[in-house]
N, C-alpha and C positions, 0 to 999 in steps of 0.2 A: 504494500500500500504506500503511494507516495505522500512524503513528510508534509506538512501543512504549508511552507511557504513553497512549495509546489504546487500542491493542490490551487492554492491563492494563484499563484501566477499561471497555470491551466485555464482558470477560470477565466481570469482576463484575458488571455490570449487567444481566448474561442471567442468570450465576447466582442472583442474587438473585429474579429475577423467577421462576424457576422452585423458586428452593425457597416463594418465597411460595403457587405454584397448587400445587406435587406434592411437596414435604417432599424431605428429603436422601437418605432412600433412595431414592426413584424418580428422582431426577436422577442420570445419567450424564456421564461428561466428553466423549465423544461426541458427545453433547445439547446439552452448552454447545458446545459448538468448533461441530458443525454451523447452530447458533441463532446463534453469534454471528459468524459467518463467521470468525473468527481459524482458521489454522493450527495444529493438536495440539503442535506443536512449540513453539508458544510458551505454550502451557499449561504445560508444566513450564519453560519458561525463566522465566514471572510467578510460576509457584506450583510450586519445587523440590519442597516437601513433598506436593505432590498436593493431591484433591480436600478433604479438612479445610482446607488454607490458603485453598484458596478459597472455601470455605464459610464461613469464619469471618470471611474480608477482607467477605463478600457481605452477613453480615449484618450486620457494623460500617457501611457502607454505608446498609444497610436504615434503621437505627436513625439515622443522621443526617438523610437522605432523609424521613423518617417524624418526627421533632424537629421541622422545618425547618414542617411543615403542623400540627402541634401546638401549636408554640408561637403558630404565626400566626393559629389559629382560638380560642386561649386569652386572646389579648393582646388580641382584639377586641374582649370584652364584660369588663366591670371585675367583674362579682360571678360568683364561682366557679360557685355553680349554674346560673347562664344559662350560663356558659361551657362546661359538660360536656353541657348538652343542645345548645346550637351543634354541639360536636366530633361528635357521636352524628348530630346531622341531619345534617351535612358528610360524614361517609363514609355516611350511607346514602344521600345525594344521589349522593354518586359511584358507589355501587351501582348506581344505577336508570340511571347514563348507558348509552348502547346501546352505548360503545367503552371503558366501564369492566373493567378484571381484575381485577378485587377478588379480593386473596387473604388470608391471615393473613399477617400482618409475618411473624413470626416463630414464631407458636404450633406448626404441623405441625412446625418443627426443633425446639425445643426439646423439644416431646414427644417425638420417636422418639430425639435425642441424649442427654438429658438423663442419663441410668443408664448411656448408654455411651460418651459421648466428651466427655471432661474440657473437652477446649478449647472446642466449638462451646458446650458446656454455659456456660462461662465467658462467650462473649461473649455469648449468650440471654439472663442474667443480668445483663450491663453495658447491655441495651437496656431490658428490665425498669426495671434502676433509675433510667435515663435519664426515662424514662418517667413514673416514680411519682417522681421529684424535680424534673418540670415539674407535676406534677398538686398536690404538695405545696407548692410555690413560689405556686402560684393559691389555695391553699385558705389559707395563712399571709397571704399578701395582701389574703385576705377577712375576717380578725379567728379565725381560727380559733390554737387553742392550737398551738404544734408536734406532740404530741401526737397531738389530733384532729386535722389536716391529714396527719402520717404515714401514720395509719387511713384516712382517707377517700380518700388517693392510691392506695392499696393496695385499696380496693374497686371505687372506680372501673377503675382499670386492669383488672379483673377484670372487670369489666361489658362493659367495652368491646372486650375480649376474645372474652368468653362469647356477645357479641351477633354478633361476626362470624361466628363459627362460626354460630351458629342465624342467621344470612343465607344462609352459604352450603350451609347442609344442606336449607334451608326453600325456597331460592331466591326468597326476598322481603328486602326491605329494612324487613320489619315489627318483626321481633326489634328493631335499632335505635330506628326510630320511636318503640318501647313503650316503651323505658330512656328515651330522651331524655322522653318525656312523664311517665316517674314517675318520674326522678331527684328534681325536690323533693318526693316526700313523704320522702326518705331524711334529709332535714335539718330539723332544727328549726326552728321561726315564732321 
């Protein structure tokens, strides 16, 4: 039987994986306990408050998991713009692998939480800014004003967003392809 902060991190890590394919409403604690083979019983012994706590441990989670490949495929290439069309070809490569799950980090929660549950709302927000303050850290390191680097973190992150989504409604990994190949006309010569 696996130790308790196992179990605990199982459980997160199925949670997570399923709100990234099916959003918070269509995930069950059921679902988790069955997917992750843990015991129902230690579902409320990790997470007293129920499915919110683990949804919100799931997506703090997400959001470091997801950092972790961010910053890796950011740090690689020194000028910001080659750097955002790397990131863009890098998930749509993992799109096309045949054992890929590409889901939205986080987007399907945030949209169904956001108006109505304060907390998960919170932490959707703390990956957000996680996010746009690696994409701002790259854009300031490229001679950009803070300013412009804010902005441009904040449109990117929205690209990169908006392109998974048109991935996985399109079922191509083209929406990607297309941001990454017209990310520089977004920036000035």
């Amino acid at each position: 039987m696996p130790n308790q902060n196992t179990t605990r991190q199982l459980l997160i890590e199925t949670t997570a994986k399923l709100l990234q394919n099916q959003g918070y409403n269509a995930t069950g604690l059921n679902q988790i306990t069955q997917m992750s083979g843990a015991p129902k019983g230690s579902l409320y012994y990790h997470f007293p408050e129920g499915k919110e706590q683990l949804a919100c441990e799931a997506v703090v989670y997400t959001k470091n998991v997801t950092l972790a490949s961010l910053r890796t495929v950011l740090d690689a290439t020194p000028d910001a713009v080659g750097a955002v069309q790397a990131l863009l070809t890098f998930i749509a490569d993992n799109y096309d692998r045949e054992d890929a799950e590409l889901g939205v980090p986080i987007g399907i929660v945030a949209h169904e939480t956001a108006r109505s549950n304060e907390n998960i709302r919170q932490a959707c927000c703390g990956v957000y800014n996680a996010w746009i303050a690696e994409f701002e850290k790259k854009f300031t390191a490229s001679g950009y004003s803070a300013e412009e680097s804010a902005d441009l973190a904040l449109l990117i992150n929205g690209i990169v967003e908006g392109s998974i989504i048109m991935c996985l409604t399109q079922k191509s990994s083209q929406p990607l392809r297309t941001a990454a190949r017209l990310i520089p006309r977004l920036f000035p010569s």
